[in-house]
C-alpha positions in Angstrom: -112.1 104.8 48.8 -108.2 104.7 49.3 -106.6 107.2 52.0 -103.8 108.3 49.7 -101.8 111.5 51.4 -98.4 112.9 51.0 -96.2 111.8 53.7 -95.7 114.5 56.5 -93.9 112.9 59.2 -95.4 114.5 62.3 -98.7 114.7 60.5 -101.1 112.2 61.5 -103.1 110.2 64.4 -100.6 109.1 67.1 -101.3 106.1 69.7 -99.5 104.8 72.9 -98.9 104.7 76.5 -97.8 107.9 78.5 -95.8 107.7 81.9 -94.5 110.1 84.4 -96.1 111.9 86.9 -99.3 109.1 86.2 -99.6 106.8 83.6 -102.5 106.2 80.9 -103.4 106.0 77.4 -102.8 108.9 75.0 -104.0 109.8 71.6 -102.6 112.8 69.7 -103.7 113.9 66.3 -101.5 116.5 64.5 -103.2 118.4 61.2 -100.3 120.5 58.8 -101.9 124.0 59.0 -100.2 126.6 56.9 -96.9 126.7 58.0 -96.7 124.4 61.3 -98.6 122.0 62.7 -101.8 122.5 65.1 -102.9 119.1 67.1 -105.1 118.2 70.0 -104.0 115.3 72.6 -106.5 112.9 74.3 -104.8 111.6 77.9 -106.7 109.0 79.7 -105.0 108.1 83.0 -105.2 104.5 83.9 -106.6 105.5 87.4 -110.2 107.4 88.0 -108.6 109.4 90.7 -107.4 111.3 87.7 -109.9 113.5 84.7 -109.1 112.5 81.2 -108.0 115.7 80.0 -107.6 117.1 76.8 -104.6 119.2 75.5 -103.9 121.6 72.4 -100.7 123.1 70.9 -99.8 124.7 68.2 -96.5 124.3 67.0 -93.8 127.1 65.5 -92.7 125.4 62.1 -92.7 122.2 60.5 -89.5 120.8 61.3 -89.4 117.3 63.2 -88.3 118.4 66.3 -90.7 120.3 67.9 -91.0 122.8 71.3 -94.8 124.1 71.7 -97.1 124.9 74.8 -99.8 122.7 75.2 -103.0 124.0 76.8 -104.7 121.3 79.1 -108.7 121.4 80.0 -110.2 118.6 82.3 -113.6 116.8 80.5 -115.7 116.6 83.3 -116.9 112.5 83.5 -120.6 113.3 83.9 -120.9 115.3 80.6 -117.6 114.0 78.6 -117.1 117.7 77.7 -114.5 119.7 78.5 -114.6 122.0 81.4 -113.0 124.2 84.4 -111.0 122.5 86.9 -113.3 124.7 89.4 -116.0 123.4 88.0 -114.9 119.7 89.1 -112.5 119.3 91.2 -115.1 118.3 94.3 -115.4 114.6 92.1 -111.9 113.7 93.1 -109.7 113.5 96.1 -108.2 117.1 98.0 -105.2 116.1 96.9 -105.5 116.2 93.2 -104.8 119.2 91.3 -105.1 119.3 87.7 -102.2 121.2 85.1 -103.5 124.3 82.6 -100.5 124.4 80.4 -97.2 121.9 79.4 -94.0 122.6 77.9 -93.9 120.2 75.2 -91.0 118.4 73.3 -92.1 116.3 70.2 -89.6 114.5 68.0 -90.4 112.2 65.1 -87.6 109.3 64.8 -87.8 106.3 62.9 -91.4 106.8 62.4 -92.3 106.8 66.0 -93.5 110.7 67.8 -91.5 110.9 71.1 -92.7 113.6 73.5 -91.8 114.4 77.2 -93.4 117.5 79.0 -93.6 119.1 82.0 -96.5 121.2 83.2 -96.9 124.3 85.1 -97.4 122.7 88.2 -94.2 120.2 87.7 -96.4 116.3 86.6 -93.8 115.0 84.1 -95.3 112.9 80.7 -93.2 111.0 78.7 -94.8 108.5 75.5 -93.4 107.0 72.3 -96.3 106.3 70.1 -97.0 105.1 67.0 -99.1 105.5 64.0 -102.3 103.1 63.5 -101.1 100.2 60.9 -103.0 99.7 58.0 -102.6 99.4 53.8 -106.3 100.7 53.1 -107.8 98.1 53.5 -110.8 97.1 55.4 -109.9 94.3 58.1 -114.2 93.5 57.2 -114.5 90.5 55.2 -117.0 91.8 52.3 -119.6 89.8 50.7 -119.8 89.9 47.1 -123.6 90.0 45.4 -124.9 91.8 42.6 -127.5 94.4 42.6 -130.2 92.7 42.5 -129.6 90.6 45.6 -127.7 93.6 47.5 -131.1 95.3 47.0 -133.3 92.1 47.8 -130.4 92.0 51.5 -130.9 95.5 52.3 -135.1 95.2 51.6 -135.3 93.4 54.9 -133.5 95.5 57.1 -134.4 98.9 58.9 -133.3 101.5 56.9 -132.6 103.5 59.8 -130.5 101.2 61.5 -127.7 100.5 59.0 -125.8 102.4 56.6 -124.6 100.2 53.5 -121.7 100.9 50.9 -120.8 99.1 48.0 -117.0 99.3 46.9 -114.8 97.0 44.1 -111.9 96.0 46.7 -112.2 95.9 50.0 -111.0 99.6 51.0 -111.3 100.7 54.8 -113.9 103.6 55.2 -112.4 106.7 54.9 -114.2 110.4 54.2 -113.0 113.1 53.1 -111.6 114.7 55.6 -108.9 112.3 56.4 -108.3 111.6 53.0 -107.2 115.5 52.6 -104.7 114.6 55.3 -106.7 116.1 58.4 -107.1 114.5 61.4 -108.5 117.1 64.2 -112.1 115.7 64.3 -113.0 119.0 66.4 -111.9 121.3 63.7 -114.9 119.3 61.5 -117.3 119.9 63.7 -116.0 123.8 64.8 -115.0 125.0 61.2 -116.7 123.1 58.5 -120.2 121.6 59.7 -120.3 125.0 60.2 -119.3 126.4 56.9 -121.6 124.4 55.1 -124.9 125.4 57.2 -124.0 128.6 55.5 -124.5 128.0 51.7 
């Protein structure tokens, strides 16, 4: 199925570098929610002398200049969960101390997010980043069979090792949630996995 979406331009998965105060990879995704725009950022420094971190916000309006606070948590590296920085400070050096909070700038410009912030305890972060690339379709070269012999191919295989799906054209997977223009992965799992234990 085709990811068709109306275009929001600060809504969407966002991927670059990050420098300043360290450097790293970051990954932002940014849902529409009512009337402004919630999203949850993914920093992993380029050094282990550093926790990947993740960071909400939750910004005022719509508009494509943004100003939000962005609350940071560490993920501890034995669990890959979030956590205290109490609880894991002792993996890295005396040195290192580890921000709870940003002041965040975001600006969308020529379809690229631009964002600079400083945290609480002064570590700078600037990135340009851009959207993934893609027309909807799947980069996986297909193989066309009819039914009979996608039957007799799959017959062979462990059904609990492989998930098949038959399709027309060759369309990128996509669910449902990111065809409805959502991209916050946590709020699945939070909110709606949820939600549908209870029916």
């Amino acid at each position: 199925m085709l990811c068709l979406e109306k275009e929001v331009p600060m809504r969407g998965q966002w991927l670059g570098s990050y420098t300043g105060s360290a450097d790293g990879k970051v990954m932002i995704n940014i849902d529409e929610v009512d009337d402004h725009f919630e999203g949850v950022a993914y920093l992993n420094p380029s050094t282990n002398n550093f926790p990947n971190s993740v960071a909400y916000l939750s910004t005022p309006n719509k508009n494509e200049d943004q100003a939000a606070t962005a609350y940071i948590n560490p993920i501890d590296p034995r669990t890959g969960f979030l956590s205290e920085w109490e609880d894991i400070k002792g993996l890295y050096g005396k040195g290192v101390v580890h921000s709870s909070k940003a002041n965040v700038n975001l600006r969308v410009r020529e379809n690229r997010l631009h964002i600079d912030a400083v945290s609480d305890i002064g570590l700078t972060l600037t990135a340009v980043l851009d959207k993934p690339s893609g027309n909807g379709e799947s980069k996986i070269q297909g193989q066309r069979m009819s039914w009979s012999d996608f039957k007799s191919h799959i017959s062979s295989r462990s059904k609990f090792s492989y998930l098949f799906r038959g399709q027309q054209k060759p369309w990128s997977l996509c669910t449902s949630f990111h065809r409805r223009g959502r991209y916050r992965m946590g709020e699945f799992t939070s909110k709606d996995v949820k939600q549908l234990h209870q029916d």
